[in-house]
N, C-alpha and C positions, 0 to 999 in steps of 0.2 A: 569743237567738232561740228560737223554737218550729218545730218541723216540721208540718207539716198537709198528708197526704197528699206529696207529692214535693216540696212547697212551704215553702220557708225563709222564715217570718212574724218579723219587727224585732219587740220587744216597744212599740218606738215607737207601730205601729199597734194595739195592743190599749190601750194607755195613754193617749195623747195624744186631745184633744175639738177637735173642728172642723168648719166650719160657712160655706160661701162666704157671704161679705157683700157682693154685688157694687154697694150703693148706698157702700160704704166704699171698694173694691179698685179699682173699674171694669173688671176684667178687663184688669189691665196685665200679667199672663202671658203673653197676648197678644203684646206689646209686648215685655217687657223678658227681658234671658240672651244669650245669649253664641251658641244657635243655636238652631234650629227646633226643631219638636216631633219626637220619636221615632217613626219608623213601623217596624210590620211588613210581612215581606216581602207576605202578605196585602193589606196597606190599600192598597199602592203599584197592584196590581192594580184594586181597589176603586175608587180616586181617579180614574184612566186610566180605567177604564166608564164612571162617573157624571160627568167633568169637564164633559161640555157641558151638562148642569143647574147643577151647583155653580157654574160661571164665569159664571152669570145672578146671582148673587147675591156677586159680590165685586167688591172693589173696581178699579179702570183700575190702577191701580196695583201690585195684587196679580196680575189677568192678565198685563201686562207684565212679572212677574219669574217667573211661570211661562213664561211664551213664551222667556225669556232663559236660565234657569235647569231650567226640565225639570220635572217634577210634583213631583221629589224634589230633592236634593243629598247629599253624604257632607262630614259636618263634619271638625275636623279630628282626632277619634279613630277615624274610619273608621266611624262609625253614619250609616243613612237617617236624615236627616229634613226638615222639609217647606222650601221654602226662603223666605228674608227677601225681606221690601222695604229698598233700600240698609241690607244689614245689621241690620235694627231689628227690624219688626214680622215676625208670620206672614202671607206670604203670602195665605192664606186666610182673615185675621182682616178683620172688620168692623166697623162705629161704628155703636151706634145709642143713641141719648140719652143719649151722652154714655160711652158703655159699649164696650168691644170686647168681641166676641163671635163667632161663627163662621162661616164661610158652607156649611161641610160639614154642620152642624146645621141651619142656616135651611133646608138643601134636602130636607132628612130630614125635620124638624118639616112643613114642606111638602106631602111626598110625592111629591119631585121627585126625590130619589137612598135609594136602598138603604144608602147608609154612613151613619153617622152623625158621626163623626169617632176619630181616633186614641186610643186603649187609654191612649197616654201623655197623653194628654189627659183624657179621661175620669176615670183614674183618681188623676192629680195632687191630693195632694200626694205620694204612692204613689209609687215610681218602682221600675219590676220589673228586676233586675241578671240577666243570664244566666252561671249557673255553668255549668261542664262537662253534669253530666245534670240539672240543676233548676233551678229559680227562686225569686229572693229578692223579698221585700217589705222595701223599707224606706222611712220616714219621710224627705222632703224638708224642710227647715227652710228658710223663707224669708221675709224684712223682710216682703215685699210681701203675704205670708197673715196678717199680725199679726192683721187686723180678724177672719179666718172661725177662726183660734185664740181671738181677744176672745169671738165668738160665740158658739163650739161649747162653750167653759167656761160662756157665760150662759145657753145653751140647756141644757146637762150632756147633746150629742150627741157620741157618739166615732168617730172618726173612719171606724171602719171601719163604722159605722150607716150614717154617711152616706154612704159610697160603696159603699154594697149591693149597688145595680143596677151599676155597673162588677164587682166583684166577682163575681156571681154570673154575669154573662155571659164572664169570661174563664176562673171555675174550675165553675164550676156550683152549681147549688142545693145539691146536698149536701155538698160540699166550704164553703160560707156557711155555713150551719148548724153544721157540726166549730171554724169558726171563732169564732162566737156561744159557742160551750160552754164552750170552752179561753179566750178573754177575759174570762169569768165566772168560772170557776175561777180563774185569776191572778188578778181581782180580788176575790175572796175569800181568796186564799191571804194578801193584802197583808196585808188586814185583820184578819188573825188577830194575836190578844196574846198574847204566851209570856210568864208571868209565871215567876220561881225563886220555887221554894219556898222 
């Protein structure tokens, strides 16, 4: 790992090229794992303001497990986050040609709510671990990103290119840039040859 400012950076995310292919994926993230998305204590506030725009844009299905289940839930290692439909999808996920995708976005895109949706959201494949005083980034490896890993290698985008804009709103512009420098130095440092004399 690398440090960057108070920030423990996986060399995963300097290394690894990715790239959502959502005509390949369909946004089964969505869809598929074991529990909701992760929220900050922030977003749960957030959700709670903006819910009677967002719940114009989701599913009967999805408002009825919020009405049942509450804006949030606690899984079973004791983190927020957002809660299923019978255990499945996200609550707040939508179908549209054929694609899930989100109704916290749709209301944002909009201009119907101030949130946009969850950080663990956003910034997946990312997933930020809370040490004692800082925070890690590390690389989520998952079957269902095969296609935006196929991509991000046939584009040559890396991964923390493409989640810029998640990054740079959760650490800030200068803190993105220390990052840009230090993933160019490591990838020059690889490609150095030590030949013996």
């Amino acid at each position: 790992m690398v440090e960057i400012g108070d920030v423990l950076v996986s060399l995963d995310v300097l290394e690894k090229k990715f790239s959502c292919d959502l005509n390949e994926c369909h946004g089964v993230c969505c869809l598929d794992g074991d529990a909701g998305a992760p929220l900050e204590k922030h977003e749960i506030a957030a959700i709670r303001k903006n819910y009677s725009a967002i719940r114009n844009f989701m599913k009967e299905s999805g408002v009825e497990a919020v009405k049942q289940q509450g804006y949030y839930m606690c899984d079973q290692e004791g983190d927020t986050v957002t809660p299923l439909i019978k255990g499945m999808e996200c609550a707040y996920s939508i179908v549209e040609n054929g694609n899930y995708c989100c109704a916290f976005e749709k209301a944002w895109i909009q201009g119907k709510s101030n949130f946009r949706k969850p950080i663990s959201c956003h910034l997946y494949p990312i997933r930020i671990i809370k040490l004692s005083a800082r925070k890690a980034l590390n690389y989520h490896s998952w079957n269902v990103c095969k296609a935006a890993v196929d991509k991000g290698e046939r584009e040559g985008v890396y991964l923390y290119e493409f989640l810029k804009e998640p990054l740079t709103a959760m650490f800030g512009k200068d803190w993105y840039e220390e990052l840009i420098l230090v993933a160019k130095e490591w990838e020059k440092s690889k490609n150095i040859s030590i030949f013996a004399p």
